[in-house]
C-alpha positions, 0 to 999 in steps of 0.5 A: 586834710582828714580821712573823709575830706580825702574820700570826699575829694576822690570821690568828686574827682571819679564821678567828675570825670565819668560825668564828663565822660558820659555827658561829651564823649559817649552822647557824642560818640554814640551819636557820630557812629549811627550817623556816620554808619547809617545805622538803622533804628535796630542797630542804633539800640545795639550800638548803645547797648554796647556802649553802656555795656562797654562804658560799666566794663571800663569802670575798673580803670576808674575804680584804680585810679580812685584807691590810688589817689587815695592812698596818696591822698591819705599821707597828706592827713597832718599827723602823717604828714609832719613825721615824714621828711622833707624830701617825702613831702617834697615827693608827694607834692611833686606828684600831685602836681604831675597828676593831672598829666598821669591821669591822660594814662588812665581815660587812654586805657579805659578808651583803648579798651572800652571802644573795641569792646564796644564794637566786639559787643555790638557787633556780636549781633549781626555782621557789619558793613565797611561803612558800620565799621569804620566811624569805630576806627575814626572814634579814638581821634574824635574823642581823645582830644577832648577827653585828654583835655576835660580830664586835664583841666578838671583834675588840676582844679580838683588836686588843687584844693589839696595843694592850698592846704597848709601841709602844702601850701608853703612847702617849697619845690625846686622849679626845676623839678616840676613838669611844665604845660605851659599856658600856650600848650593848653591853648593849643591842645584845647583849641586843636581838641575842639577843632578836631572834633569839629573837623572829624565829625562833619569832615567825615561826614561831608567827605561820605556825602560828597563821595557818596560812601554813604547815603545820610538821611535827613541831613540837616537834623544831623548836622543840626544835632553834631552842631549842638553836641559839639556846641557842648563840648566847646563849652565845657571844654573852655569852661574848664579852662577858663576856670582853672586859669581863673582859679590860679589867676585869683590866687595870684591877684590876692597874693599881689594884693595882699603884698600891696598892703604889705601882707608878707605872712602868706605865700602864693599855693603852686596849683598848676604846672603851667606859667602861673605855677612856675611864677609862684615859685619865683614870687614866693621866693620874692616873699620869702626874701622880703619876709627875711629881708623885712625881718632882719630889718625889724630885728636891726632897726630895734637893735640900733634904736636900742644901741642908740639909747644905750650908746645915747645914755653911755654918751651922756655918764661919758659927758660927765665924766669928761666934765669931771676928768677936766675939773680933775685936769685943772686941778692936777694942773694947778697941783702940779705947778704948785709942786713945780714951785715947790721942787724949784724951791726945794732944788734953790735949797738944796743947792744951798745945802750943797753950798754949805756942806761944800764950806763946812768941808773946808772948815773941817779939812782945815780943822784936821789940819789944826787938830795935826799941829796939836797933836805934833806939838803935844809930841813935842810937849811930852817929849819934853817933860820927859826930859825936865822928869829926868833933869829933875830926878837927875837935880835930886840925885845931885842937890850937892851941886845944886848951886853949881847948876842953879843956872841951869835950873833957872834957864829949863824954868825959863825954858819951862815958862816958855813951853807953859806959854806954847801949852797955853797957845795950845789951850787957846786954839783948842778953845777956838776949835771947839767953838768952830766945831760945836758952830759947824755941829750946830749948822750941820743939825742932826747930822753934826750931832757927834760932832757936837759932843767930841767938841764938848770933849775937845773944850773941856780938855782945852779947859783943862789943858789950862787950868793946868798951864796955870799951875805949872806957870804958878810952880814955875814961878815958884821955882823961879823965885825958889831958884833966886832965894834958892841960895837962901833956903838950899834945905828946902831944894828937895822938897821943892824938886819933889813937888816939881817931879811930881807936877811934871809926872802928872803934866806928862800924864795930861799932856799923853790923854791930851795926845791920844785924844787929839788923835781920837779928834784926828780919827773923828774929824776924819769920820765926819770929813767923809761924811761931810764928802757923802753929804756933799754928795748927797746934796749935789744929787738931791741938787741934781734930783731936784732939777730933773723934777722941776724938769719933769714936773714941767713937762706934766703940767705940759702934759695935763694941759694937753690932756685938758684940752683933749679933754675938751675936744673929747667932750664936744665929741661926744655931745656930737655922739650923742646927738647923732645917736638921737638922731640915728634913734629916731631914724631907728624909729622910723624906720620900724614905723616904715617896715611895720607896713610888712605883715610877716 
C-alpha cells in the first residue's frame, strides 16, 4: 500500500467508527436517559447539548488512535516493508491482527471519559434528582456491548484490506502466536450485546413503571421508539457480523475452489483471529506442502523422463556393443581354438624335438666315446714312432751291423705294417665319425653349426691321416723289399734309413696334430654334449610350456564361451532395460501430464 491508500484507509476506519458511534450509541443513549430520567423538554436539550459536547470532547482518543494506525500502516509501503526482516514483518502483521481486540481499549476510554463528562456538562445547569441520575450510571452497560461489538467487527474488515495485500498476504505466522476469538465467542458477545441492550433498556424502564420509581409519560410512543432504536442496532450489529464472517468465508471458498481446479499459486490471506483465521494458517500450509510436493514432482518426473531417454539411448550404444562384443566373443573363440590346435601341434613338435635331441645325445656321449679311443690310440701311435725314430737312428748309427739286424729290421717293418693297418682303422672311423657328426649338425640346424665345421676338420684330418698311411705303407713296402734285396744293395742302406727317419719324424709330427686335435674334438664334443643337455632341456620345458598352454588356452575358449553366453544374457537385459525405460518414460509423461493440473 502507499502512503494515500494508508490515509485513506484510516481515515474510512475513524469516521467508520464515530459513524457507528453516533448513529447506535448516542441516538440511543441520549434517548434512554430522557426517557428513563423523565426529563423535561428543557433539560432534554441540555442532556443533548452535553453529549454533543461531550461526544467532540472525546475526539482526542480518536484522533490517537488515527496517528497510530498510521504510523503502523506506513512500515507496510513496499520500499519500507522489503528492508525489513523477517521477524519485523511477522511483527507487524501480528499486530494488525491484534488490532481490532486493542481498539476495545480505545471506545472504553473514550466512553469512560465521555459519559461522565456528559453528565458533568448537563448538569452544570440545574441539579438532578435520583431518577435524572441514575439512567447515567446504567449507560456504560446499555452501550459498551454494542460499541465493543461494532468497533470489533468493523475494524477486522477494515485492517483486512491491508492483510490481503501481497507484502502480507503470503507471509507466514506461527499459529501459536496469534490471538483467538473464536467464532462462538463472537456469537455470544454479539448476541449478549443485543440482549443487553435489549434487557437494559425496557428492563429498566419496566422495573420503574412496575415500581413506580418514575412515572413515564406516553408510554407506548416510548416503547415504540427504543423498540425501533434497538431494532437498528440489532441490524448492524449482524450486519457486521454476517459481513466479516461473509467476507473470510469468500476468501476461503475461492481458495478452495481455486485448489479444486488445481490453482496452488495463491494462498489463502489471514484476515481474522477467529476459526477461519486459524484454518487458513493450516490450509496455506496445505498449499505450501502441496506446492513443494507438486514441484518436486514436476522437477522428478522431467528428470526420469530425461534419465529415461538418456539410460533408453545408453541402452540401445550398450545394445550394440554387446551385438559387437559377441561377434568379437565368437571370433576370439574361434582364434583361440585355432591357437588351441596350434599349441597341441607345437607341443607334438616339441616333444619330438625332445625325442630327437634325447637321441642326438646319446649319438654324441658315444661319439666322445670313440673320439677317447682315438685319442688313446694316437698315444700309443706316437709313442711308437718314437721308438721306430730311435731304432731308426740307432740302425744308422750301426749299418755295420746291418745284416746282423735285418731281422729285426724286417720284423719293426712287419710291426710297422701292422700299426700302418691300425692308423688306417683309425682314418676309417675318423671318416665315419665325421659323417655321423656333420648328419648330427645337420639335424641339429643352427644350433650344430660349429659342430658341422670341426667335423669338416675331423674328415679332413681323417683324409689326411690316410693319405699318410698310404705312403708310410708304400715306404714300408719299400723297405720291405729293400730289407729282402738288402743283401744286395747294403750301399743304398743309409739313404734308405735317412728317408725312413724322416718319414717317421714327419708321421710323429701328423700323429701329435692328430692327438692334439682329438683332444681339441674330446673339448668340442664336450661343449656340444651340454649343449645338447640344454637343449634337451630346453626342449622338455617348451614340452612342458607347451602342454600348460594347451591347458590354458582351453580353459579361455572355456572361459570366451562362458562370456559368450553371458553376453547374450546381458543383451536381452538390456533390451528389458530399455523397454522398461520407454515404459518408465512414458509413465514420466504422464505423470507430468497428471501433475500439470497444479498451477504452482
Amino acid at each position: 500500500m502507499d502512503g494515500a491508500k494508508i490515509k485513506s484507509l484510516c481515515w474510512r476506519l475513524t469516521i467508520g467508527l464515530e459513524l457507528l458511534t453516533a448513529v447506535l450509541a448516542v441516538p440511543t443513549a441520549v434517548l434512554f436517559i430522557v426517557i428513563a430520567g423523565v426529563y423535561s423538554f428543557e433539560k432534554s436539550l441540555l442532556v443533548v447539548l452535553g453529549a454533543t459536547i461531550a461526544l467532540f470532547t472525546s475526539y482526542v482518543i480518536p484522533t490517537i488512535r488515527f496517528l497510530r494506525l498510521k504510523k503502523l500502516l506506513k512500515k507496510t509501503i513496499p520500499d519500507l516493508f522489503h528492508s525489513l526482516s523477517l521477524e519485523e514483518k511477522q511483527k507487524i502483521k501480528l499486530t494488525l491482527l491484534k488490532f481490532p481486540k486493542h481498539n476495545l481499549s480505545y471506545f472504553l476510554i473514550q466512553w469512560s471519559f465521555g459519559i461522565p463528562f456528559a453528565a458533568f456538562v448537563t448538569f452544570q445547569f440545574f441539579t438532578p434528582t435520583l431518577a435524572e441520575y441514575l439512567p447515567y450510571i446504567i449507560l456504560p452497560i446499555l452501550i459498551y456491548p454494542v460499541l465493543g461489538v461494532s468497533h470489533f467487527f468493523l475494524s477486522e474488515l477494515v485492517i483486512s484490506e491491508v492483510l490481503i495485500t501481497p507484502e502480507l498476504k503470503d507471509l507466514p505466522l506461527n499459529a501459536e502466536s496469534i490471538p483467538k476469538v473464536g467464532i462462538y465467542a463472537r456469537i455470544f458477545f454479539t448476541m449478549s450485546a443485543v440482549f443487553s441492550m435489549t434487557l437494559t433498556a425496557l428492563g429498566y424502564l419496566l422495573l420503574a413503571e412496575v415500581t413506580k420509581f418514575v412515572q413515564i409519560q406516553n408510554a407506548e410512543v416510548t416503547l415504540v421508539l427504543m423498540a425501533a432504536f434497538i431494532t437498528i442496532n440489532i441490524f448492524v450489529l449482524t450486519s457486521l457480523f454476517v459481513k466479516a464472517m461473509k467476507f473470510n468465508t469468500i476468501q476461503m471458498a475461492n481458495r478452495y475452489k481455486s485448489l479444486a481446479s488445481g490453482d496452488l499459486s495463491e494462498s489463502v490471506p489471514i484476515i481474522s483471529t477467529d476459526e477461519l483465521g486459524h484454518g487458513s494458517i493450516s490450509l496455506n500450509s496445505f498449499i505450501t506442502s502441496i506446492r513443494k510436493i507438486t514441484s518436486i514432482v514436476i522437477e522428478e518426473s522431467d528428470k526420469v523422463n530425461s534419465d529415461a531417454k538418456v539410460i533408453a539411448t545408453q541402452t540401445q550404444g550398450l545394445t550394440q556393443a554387446m551385438m559387437e562384443q559377441a561377434s568379437s566373443s565368437e571370433e576370439m573363440s574361434a582364434g583361440v581354438e585355432e591357437m588351441s590346435a596350434s599349441i597341441r601341434s607345437t607341443a607334438f613338435g616339441a616333444k619330438k624335438q625332445h625325442d630327437i635331441t634325447k637321441e642326438a645325445k646319446n649319438l654324441v656321449t658315444d661319439m666322445e666315446s670313440s673320439i677317447v679311443s682315438i685319442h688313446d690310440m694316437m698315444n700309443l701311435t706316437q709313442t711308437e714312432t718314437k721308438q721306430m725314430e730311435e731304432e731308426t737312428k740307432l740302425g744308422q748309427s750301426a749299418l755295420h751291423s746291418t745284416l746282423v739286424a735285418m731281422s729285426d729290421i724286417e720284423s719293426s717293418v712287419e710291426n710297422t705294417s701292422n700299426v700302418i693297418q691300425v692308423i688306417g682303422e683309425i682314418s676309417d672311423k675318423i671318416g665315419l665319425l665325421s659323417l655321423n657328426a656333420s648328419i648330427e649338425a645337420a639335424r641339429a640346424g643352427d644350433a650344430g653349426r660349429g659342430f658341422a665345421v670341426v667335423a669338416s676338420e675331423i674328415s679332413k684330418l681323417g683324409e689326411q691321416t690316410l693319405s699318410n698311411t698310404k705312403r708310410i705303407l708304400e715306404a714300408v713296402s719299400k723297405a720291405s723289399a729293400s730289407t729282402k734285396s738288402g743283401r744286395l744293395a747294403v750301399s743304398n742302406t743309409e739313404k734308405t734309413f735317412t728317408q725312413i727317419g724322416k718319414s717317421v719324424h714327419t708321421t710323429i709330427e701328423l700323429i701329435k696334430q692328430s692327438s692334439e686335435m682329438t683332444k681339441q674334438q674330446l673339448d668340442l664334443v664336450k661343449n656340444v654334449k651340454e649343449n645338447i643337455e640344454k637343449l634337451t632341456m630346453s626342449a622338455m620345458e617348451i614340452e612342458q610350456n607347451t602342454n600348460e598352454q594347451a591347458s590354458t588356452s582351453e580353459e579361455l575358449a572355456k572361459s570366451i564361451a562362458t562370456i559368450t553366453e553371458g553376453t547374450e544374457y546381458l543383451n536381452q537385459f538390456v533390451n528389458d532395460i530399455d523397454k522398461l525405460c520407454s515404459a518408465l518414460s512414458n509413465k514420466a509423461s504422464n505423470l507430468r501430464q497428471t501433475i500439470d493440473f497444479f498451477k504452482i
